[in-house]
C-alpha positions as CSV (number, residue, x, y, z in Angstrom):
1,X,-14.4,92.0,87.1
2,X,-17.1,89.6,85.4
3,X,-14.5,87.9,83.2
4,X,-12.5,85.5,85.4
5,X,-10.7,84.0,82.5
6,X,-9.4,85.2,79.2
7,X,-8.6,82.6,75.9
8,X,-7.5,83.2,72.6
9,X,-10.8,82.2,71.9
10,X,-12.5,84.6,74.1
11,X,-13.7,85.0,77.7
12,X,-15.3,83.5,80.6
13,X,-17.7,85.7,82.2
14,X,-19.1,85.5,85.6
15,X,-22.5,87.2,85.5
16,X,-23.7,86.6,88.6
17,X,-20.2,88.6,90.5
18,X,-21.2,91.1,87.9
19,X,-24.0,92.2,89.0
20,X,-22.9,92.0,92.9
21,X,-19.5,94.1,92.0
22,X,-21.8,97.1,90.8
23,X,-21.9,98.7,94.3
24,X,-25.4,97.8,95.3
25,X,-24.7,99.1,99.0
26,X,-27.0,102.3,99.9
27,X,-24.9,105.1,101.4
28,X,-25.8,108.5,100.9
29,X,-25.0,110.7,104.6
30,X,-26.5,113.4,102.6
31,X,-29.4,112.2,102.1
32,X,-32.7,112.8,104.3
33,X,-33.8,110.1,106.1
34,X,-37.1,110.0,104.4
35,X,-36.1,111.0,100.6
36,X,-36.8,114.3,99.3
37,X,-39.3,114.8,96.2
38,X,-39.3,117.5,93.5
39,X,-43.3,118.0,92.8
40,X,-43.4,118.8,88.9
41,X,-46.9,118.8,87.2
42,X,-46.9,117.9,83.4
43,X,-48.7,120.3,81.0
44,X,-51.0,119.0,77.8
45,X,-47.8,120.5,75.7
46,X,-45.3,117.7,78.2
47,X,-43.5,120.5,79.3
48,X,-42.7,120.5,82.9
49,X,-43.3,123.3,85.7
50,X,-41.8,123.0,89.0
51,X,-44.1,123.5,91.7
52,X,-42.7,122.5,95.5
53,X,-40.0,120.7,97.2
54,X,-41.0,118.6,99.7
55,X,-39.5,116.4,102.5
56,X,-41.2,113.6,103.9
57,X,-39.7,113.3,106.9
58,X,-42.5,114.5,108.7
59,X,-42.1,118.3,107.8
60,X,-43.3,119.1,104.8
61,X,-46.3,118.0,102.4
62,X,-46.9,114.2,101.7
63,X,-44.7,112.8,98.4
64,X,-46.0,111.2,95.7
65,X,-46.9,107.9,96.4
66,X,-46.0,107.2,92.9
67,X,-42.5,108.3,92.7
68,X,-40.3,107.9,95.4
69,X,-36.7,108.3,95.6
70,X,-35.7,106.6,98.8
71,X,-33.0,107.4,100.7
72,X,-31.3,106.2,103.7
73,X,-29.9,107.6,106.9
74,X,-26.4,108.3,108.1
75,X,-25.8,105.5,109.9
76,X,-27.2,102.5,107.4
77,X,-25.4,101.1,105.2
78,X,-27.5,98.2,103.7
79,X,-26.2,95.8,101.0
80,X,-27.8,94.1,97.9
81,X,-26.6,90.6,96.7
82,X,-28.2,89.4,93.9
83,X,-30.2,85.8,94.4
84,X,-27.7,82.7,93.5
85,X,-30.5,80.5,92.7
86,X,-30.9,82.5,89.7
87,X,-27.7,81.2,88.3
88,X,-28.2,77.6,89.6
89,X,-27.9,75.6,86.2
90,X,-26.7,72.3,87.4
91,X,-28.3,70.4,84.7
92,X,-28.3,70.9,80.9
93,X,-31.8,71.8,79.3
94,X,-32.2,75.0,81.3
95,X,-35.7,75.2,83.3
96,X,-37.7,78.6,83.0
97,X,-37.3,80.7,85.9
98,X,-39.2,80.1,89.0
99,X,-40.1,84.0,89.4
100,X,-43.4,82.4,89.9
101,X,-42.5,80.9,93.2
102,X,-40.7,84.0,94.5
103,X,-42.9,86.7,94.5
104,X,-46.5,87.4,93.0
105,X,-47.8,90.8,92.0
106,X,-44.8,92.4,92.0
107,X,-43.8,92.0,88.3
108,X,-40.7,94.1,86.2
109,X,-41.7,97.5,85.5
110,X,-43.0,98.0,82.0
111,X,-45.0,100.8,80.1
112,X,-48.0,98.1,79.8
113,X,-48.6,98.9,84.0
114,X,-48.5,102.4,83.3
115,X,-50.8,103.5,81.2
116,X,-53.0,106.3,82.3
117,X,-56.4,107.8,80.4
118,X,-55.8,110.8,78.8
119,X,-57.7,113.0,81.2
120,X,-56.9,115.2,84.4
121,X,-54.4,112.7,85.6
122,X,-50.7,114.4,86.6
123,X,-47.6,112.9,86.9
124,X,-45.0,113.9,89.1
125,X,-41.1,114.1,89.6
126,X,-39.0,113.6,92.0
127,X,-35.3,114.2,93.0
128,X,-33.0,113.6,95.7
129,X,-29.0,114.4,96.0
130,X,-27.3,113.2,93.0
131,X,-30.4,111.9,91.5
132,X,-33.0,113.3,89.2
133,X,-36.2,112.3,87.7
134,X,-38.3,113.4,85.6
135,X,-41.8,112.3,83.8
136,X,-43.0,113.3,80.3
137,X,-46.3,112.5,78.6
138,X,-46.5,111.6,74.9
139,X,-50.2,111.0,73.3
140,X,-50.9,108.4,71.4
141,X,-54.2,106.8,70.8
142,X,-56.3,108.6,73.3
143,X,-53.7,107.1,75.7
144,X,-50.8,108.7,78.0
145,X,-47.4,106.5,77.9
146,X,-45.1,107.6,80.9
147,X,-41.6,108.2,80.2
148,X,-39.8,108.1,83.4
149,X,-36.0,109.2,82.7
150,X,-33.4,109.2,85.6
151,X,-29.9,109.4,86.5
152,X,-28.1,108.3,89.3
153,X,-24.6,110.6,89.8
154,X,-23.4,109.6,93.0
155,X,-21.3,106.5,94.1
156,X,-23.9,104.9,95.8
157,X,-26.7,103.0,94.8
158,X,-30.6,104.1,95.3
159,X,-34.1,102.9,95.8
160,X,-36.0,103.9,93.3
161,X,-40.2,103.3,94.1
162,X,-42.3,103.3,91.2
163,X,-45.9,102.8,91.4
164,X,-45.8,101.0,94.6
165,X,-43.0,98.8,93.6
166,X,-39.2,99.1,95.1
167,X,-35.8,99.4,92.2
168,X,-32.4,99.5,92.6
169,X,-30.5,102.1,90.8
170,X,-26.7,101.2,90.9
171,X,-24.6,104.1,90.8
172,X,-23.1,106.5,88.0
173,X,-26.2,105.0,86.1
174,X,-28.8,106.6,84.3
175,X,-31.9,105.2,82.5
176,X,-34.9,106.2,80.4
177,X,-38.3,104.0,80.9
178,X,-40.6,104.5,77.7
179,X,-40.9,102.4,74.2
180,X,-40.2,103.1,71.0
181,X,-43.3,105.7,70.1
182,X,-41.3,107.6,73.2
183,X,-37.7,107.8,71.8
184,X,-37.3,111.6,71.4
185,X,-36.2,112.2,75.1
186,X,-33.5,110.3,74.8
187,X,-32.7,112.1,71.8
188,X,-33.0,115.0,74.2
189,X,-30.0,114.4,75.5
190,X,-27.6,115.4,72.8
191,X,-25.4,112.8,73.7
192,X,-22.7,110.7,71.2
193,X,-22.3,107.3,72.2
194,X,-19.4,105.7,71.8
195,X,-20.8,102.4,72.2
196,X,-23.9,101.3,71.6
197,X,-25.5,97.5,72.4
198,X,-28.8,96.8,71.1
199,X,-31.0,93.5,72.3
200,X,-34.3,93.6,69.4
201,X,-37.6,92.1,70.6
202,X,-37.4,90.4,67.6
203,X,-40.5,88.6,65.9
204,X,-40.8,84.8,66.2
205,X,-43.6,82.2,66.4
206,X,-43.2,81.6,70.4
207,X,-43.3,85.2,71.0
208,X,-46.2,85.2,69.2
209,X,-47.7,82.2,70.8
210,X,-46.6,82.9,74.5
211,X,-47.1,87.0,74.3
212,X,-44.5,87.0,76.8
213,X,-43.6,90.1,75.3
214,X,-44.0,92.5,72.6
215,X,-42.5,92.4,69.5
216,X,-41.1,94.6,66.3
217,X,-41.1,94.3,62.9
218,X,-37.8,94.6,60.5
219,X,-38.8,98.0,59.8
220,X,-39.5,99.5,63.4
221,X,-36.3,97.9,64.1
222,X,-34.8,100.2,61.6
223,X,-36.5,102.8,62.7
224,X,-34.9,103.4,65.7
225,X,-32.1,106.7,65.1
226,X,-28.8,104.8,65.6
227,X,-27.3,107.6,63.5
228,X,-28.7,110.4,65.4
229,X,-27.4,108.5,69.2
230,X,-23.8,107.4,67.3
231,X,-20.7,109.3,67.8
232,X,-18.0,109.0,65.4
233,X,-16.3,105.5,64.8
234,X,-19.3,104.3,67.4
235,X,-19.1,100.3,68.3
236,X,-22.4,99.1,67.6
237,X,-22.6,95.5,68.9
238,X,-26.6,93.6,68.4
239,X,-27.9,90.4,70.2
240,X,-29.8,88.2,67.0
241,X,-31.5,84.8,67.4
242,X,-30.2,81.8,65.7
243,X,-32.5,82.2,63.0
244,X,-30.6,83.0,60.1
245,X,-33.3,85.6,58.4
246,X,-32.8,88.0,61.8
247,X,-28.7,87.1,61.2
248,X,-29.2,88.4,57.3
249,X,-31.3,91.2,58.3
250,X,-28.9,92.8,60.4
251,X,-26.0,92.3,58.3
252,X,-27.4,93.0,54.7
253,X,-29.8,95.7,55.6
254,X,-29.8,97.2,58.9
255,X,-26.4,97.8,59.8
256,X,-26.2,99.2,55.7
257,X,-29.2,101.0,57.0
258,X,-27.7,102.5,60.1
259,X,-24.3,103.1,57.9
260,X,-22.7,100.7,60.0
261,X,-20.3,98.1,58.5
262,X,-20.3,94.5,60.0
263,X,-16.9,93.5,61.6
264,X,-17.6,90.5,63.6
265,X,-20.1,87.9,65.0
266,X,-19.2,86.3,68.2
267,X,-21.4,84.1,70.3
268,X,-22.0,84.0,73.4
269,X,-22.3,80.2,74.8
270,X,-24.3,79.1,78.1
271,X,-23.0,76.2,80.5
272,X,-23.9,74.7,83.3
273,X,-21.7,74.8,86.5
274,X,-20.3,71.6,85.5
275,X,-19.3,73.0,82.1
276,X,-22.0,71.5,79.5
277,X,-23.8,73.1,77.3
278,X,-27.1,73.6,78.7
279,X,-28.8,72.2,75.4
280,X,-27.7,69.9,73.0
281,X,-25.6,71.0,70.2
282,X,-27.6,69.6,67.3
283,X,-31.2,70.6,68.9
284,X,-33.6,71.4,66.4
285,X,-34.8,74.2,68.0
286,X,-33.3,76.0,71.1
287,X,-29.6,76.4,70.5
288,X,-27.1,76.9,73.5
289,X,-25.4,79.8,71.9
290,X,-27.1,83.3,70.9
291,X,-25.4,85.6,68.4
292,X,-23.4,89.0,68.5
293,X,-23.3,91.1,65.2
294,X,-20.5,94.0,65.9
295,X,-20.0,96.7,63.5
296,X,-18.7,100.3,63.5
297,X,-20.6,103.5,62.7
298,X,-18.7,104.5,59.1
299,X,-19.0,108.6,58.7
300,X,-15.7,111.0,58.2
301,X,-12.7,109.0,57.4
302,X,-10.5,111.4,58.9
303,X,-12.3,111.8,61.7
304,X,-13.0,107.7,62.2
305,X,-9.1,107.4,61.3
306,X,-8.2,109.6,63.7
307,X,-10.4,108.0,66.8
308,X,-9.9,104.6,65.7
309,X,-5.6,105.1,66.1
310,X,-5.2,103.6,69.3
311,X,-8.5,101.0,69.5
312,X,-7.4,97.2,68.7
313,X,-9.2,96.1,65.6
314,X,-12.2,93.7,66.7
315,X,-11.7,89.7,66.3
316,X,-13.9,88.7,63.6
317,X,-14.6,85.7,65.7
318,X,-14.4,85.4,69.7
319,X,-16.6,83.4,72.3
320,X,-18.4,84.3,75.6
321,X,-18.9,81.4,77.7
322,X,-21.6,82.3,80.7
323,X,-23.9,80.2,82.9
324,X,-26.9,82.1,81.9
325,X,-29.2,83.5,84.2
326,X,-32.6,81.5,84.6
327,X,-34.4,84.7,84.1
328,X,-35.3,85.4,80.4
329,X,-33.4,87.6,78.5
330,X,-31.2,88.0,81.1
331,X,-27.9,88.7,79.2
332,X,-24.3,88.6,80.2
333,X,-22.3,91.8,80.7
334,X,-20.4,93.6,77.5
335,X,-18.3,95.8,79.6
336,X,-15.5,94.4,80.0
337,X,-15.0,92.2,77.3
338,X,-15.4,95.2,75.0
339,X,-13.2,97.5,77.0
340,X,-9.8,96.7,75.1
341,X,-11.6,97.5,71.7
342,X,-13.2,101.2,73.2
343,X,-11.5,104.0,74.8
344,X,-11.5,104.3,78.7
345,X,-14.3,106.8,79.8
346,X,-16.4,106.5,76.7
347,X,-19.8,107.1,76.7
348,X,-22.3,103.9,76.7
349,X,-26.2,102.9,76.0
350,X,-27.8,100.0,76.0
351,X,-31.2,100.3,74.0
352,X,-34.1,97.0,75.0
353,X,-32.2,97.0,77.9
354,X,-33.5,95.1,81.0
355,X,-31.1,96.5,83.7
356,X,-29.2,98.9,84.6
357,X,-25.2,98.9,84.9
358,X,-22.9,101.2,85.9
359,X,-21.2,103.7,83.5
360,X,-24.0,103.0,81.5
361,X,-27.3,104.7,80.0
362,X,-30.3,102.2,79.5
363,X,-33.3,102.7,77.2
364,X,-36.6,100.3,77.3
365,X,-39.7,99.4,78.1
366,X,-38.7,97.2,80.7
367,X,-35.5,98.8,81.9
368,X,-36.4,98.1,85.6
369,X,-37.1,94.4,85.2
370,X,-34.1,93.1,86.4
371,X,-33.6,95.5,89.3
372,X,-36.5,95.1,91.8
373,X,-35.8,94.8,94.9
374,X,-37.5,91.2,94.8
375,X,-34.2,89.8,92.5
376,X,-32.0,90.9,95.1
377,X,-31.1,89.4,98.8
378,X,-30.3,92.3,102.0
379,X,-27.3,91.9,103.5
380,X,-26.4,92.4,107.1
381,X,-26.0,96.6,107.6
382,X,-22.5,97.4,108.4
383,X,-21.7,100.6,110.5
């Protein structure tokens, strides 16, 4: 479990145990030693039409180099930690990750590196036992944007290779690669969500001055069909800055927006190992907190009544004391310090997301980020 200690004031959470206790061992006696692909060919329309299934074991046609299930074979049963120094805040006043220094050229996968022209270019899909993947094509602006959607049904994890570059997949996970123009497959999949965390790009100057990454306005953000993904009495819980004009956005117009009403803000604070706050309290700019806005999705009464019978109400205040991850963005797990306020076996998404968890269906541009293979370290195999 990633809380290790429970407060009346909240939780402490243990990210980095988190992520290893997610099952990132590959085991699959199913599967073919050299993957199996499903070759699919994408029509103008982005409809899709099956056209071989091929093994690349040496018996069949080559797979697409550009999407590659991997799979592994009877006897291996490798293991993925992920990378300690990552979570190595010793000191207060946080340094930037040194991604730099471990591996070039290999950057998270984003929509940015996959742009194709809108020509004769064809994408491909490819599946493997308990996993499926499929591509779709949406125009916009003389461009192709690949939507790369997948699901992982089986209890082990998978190696997922996209354009050259190697993901892990944990299991019972599924995930949907596009951005925001690109929403209406996962709108495809006529699922309710019970829960529902959202992490904004949202606007600010050093986003603007580093174009670290791209950002949306107030009104793409309210854009996005919360409704449509919300099932009845649906927890919807939103990571804000500290400024206090994203804080009143959410609570005066986008949650009234999404017919959502506000509950709760909680924070979530970041230590050091040796318990200090890994910026100063009073800092003018950086704070060592971030915000949670949590509200609930407000529709039938009968029918929220009804759901809402045995769910604890929500603390209008609670804290969630991390060591953060040195990699940006990187933010603690919800799971399970939501779990007594949501019903066991519910259904969950993540929208921005920039991994993957388990139990869990994640929507983003950069949905892979956190999972290549680069972030994590290979254990010794065990028979």
């Amino acid at each position: 479990m990633s809380v290790v200690h429970r407060l009346a004031a909240g939780w402490l959470v243990d990210h980095l145990s988190f992520i290893n206790q997610c099952g990132y061992e590959i085991c699959d006696p199913f599967a073919y030693p050299g993957g199996v692909t499903l070759n699919t060919s994408v029509t103008s329309a982005g409809r899709f039409r099956a056209t071989s299934a091929t093994s690349s074991s040496g018996d069949g046609p080559i797979p697409d180099p550009e999407i590659v299930v991997e799979a592994q074979s009877k006897t291996a049963k490798p293991r993925y930690m992920f990378r300690e120094e990552f979570f190595d805040i010793l000191k207060p006043h946080i340094a930037a990750a040194p991604e730099d220094q471990l591996w070039q050229g290999c950057p998270g996968m984003n929509l940015t590196e996959i742009k194709v022209n809108n020509s004769t270019e064809e994408h491909q899909e490819g599946t493997t036992s308990g996993i499926g993947v499929s591509v779709v094509s949406a125009r916009k602006k003389r461009k192709r944007k690949c939507v790369f959607n997948q699901e992982n049904s089986s209890n082990s994890a998978k190696i997922v290779v996209l354009m050259g570059q190697k993901y892990l997949v944990p299991p019972k996970s599924s995930f949907l690669l596009s951005d925001i123009s690109c929403l209406q497959p996962l709108l495809n999949y006529k699922k309710k969500y019970d829960v529902i965390v959202i992490d904004p790009p949202w606007e600010n100057k050093s986003v603007k001055r580093s174009n670290r990454y791209s950002h949306l306005s107030s009104w793409q953000i309210k854009q996005i069909p919360v409704p449509a993904l919300a099932a009845p009495n649906c927890l919807v819980v939103t990571w804000v800055t500290n400024r206090q004009k994203h804080l009143r956005f959410v609570k005066d117009e986008l949650y009234p927006h999404w017919s959502v009403k506000t509950l709760a803000e909680w924070h979530w604070v970041k230590i050091t190992r040796d318990g200090e706050f890994v910026l100063p309290l009073d800092s003018l700019h950086k704070k060592p907190y971030e915000v949670l806005v949590l509200g609930r999705v407000q529709g039938d009464i009968k029918e929220a009544s009804r759901k809402s019978e045995e769910i604890l109400p929500v603390p209008e205040h609670k804290l969630i004391v991390s060591i953060p991850c040195s990699l940006h963005s990187h933010k603690p797990p919800l799971a399970a310090v939501l779990a007594e306020f949501i019903k066991p076996d519910v259904e969950c998404l993540e929208l921005f997301a920039r991994n993957l968890q388990p139990g869990w269906t994640s929507w983003g541009n950069e949905v892979l980020k956190f999972q290549h293979i680069d972030y994590f370290t290979l254990l010794q195999n065990k028979d």
